[in-house]
N, C-alpha and C positions, 0 to 999 in steps of 0.2 A: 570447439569453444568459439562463440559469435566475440567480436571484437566489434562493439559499437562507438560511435563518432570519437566519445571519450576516452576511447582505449583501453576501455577496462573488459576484464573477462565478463560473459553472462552464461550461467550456467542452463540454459536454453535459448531460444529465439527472444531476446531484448527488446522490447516494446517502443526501446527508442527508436525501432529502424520503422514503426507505424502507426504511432499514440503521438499528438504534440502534447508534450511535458503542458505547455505555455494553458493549452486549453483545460486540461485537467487542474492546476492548481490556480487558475483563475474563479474557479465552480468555489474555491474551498475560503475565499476573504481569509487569508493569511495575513497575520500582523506582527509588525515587523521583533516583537519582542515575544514569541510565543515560544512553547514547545512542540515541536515538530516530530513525529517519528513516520521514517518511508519503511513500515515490518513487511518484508520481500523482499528488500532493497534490489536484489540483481546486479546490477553493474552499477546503481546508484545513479540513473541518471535524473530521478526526482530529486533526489535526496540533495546533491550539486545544485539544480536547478534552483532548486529553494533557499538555498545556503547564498548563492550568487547574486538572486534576483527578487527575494521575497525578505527572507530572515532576516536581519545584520545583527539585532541583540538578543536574540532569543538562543535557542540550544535543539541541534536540530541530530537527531537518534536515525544511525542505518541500521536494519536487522536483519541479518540472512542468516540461511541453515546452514550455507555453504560458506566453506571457509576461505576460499581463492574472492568471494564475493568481499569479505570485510579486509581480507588482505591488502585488494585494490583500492578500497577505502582509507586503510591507514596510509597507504603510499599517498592517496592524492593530500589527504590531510596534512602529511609532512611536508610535500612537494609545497602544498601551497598556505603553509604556517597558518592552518583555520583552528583556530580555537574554542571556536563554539558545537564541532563535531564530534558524538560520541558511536564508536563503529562497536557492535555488538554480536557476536556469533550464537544466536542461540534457534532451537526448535520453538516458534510460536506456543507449541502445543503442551508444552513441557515447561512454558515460561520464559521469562526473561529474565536474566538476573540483572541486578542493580538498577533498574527502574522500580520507582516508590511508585505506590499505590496514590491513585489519583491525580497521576504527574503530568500527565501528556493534555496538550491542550487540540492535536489535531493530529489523528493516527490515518496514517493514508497505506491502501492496501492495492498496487494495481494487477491487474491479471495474477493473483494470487490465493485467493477464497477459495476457488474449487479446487485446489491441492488438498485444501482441509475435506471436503466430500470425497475426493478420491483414496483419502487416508483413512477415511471414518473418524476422523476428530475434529469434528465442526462444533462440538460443544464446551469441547478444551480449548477451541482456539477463542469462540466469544466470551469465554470467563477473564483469558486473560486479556481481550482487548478490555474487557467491562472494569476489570481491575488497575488498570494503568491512564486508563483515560480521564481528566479529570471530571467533575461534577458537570462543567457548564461543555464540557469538550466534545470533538465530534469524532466519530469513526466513518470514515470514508472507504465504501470499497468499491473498485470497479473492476467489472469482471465483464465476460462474454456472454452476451443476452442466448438463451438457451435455445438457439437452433441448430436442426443439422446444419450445418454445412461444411465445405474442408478444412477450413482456418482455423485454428485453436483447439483447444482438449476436445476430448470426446466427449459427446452430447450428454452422454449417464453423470459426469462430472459437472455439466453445468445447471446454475440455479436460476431460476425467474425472480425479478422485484418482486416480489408476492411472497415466495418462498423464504427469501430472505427475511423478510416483514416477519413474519411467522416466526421464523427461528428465534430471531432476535427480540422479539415480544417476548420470547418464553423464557427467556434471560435478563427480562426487567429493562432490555432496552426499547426506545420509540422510533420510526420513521420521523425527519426531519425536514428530509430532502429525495427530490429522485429526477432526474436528465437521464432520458432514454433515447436520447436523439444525442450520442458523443462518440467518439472514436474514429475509426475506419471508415469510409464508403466502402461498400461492399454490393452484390446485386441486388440482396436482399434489404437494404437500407443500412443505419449505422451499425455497426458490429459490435457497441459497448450498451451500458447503461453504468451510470453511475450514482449511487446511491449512501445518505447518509444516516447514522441512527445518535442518539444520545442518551443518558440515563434516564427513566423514567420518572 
């Protein structure tokens, strides 16, 4: 179990030890009264990051599958009396409970999409981002631009901007946004792309 900066468990290699939080939620114009959900949360260190330096009145949603993941979440929530944090244990794929339909005003997903391809439920998981995000809101996902190389999932698991586009057309969502120059230096150049869709 990786123990990143924040002390919190990740139940794999933690993005914080090679993603700046700072660059990734700059791309997203975060305002300060929105709602916020980090669905992967991990150790949460967007989800902090946003609550600390972006949020202050808005309501800002951690989701993991994993239960040590929201556990460390309600500790930091108590440790540090946040009241606009709601920590959620649930399967993307299977839903989320007590998020209303049309609530989220900015769903950020990072190195997390291609679990849905390696699970085969990439269609359950764009129903329920399409159903919780509001009308004007954005879905954000950043994943691992799809080459071989050793760093991250395996190549059959990762998607191209392109592929994404596609998928999520066919789910009544649109291309908004795409930065394919984010993340890592790597040999091969940057190691992410990041990309946004909205309702159609």
């Amino acid at each position: 179990m990786m123990m990143p900066e924040n002390g919190h468990r990740a139940h794999g290699f933690s993005s914080a030890f090679f993603l700046d939080s700072d660059e990734i939620l700059k791309e997203l114009d975060i305002q300060s009264d929105e709602t916020f959900m980090d669905a992967g949360c991990g150790d949460g260190h967007n989800a902090i990051k946003v609550l600390e330096d972006y949020n202050h009145k808005g309501t800002v949603y951690a989701v993991d599958i994993y239960d040590a993941s929201i556990e460390d979440m309600e500790a930091y929530k108590k440790e540090n009396n946040v009241e606009n944090l709601i920590n959620i244990e649930a399967d993307i794929t299977e839903g989320i409970p007590g998020v209303e339909d049309s609530s989220i005003d900015i769903v950020l997903m990072v190195n997390v999409f291609h679990g849905f391809k390696a699970s085969r439920k990439l269609d359950e998981a764009i129903e329920e981002l399409k159903r919780i995000v509001s009308d004007d809101g954005k879905i954000v996902i950043m994943d691992y631009k799809a080459w071989d190389v050793p760093n991250g999932p395996p190549t059959k698991v990762r998607s191209s901007p392109d592929e994404l586009e596609e998928l999520f057309n066919r789910h009544g969502l649109k291309k908004i946004y795409l930065n394919e120059e984010i993340g890592e230096d790597i040999p091969e150049g940057k190691s992410h792309y990041l990309i946004m869709f909205k309702k159609d």
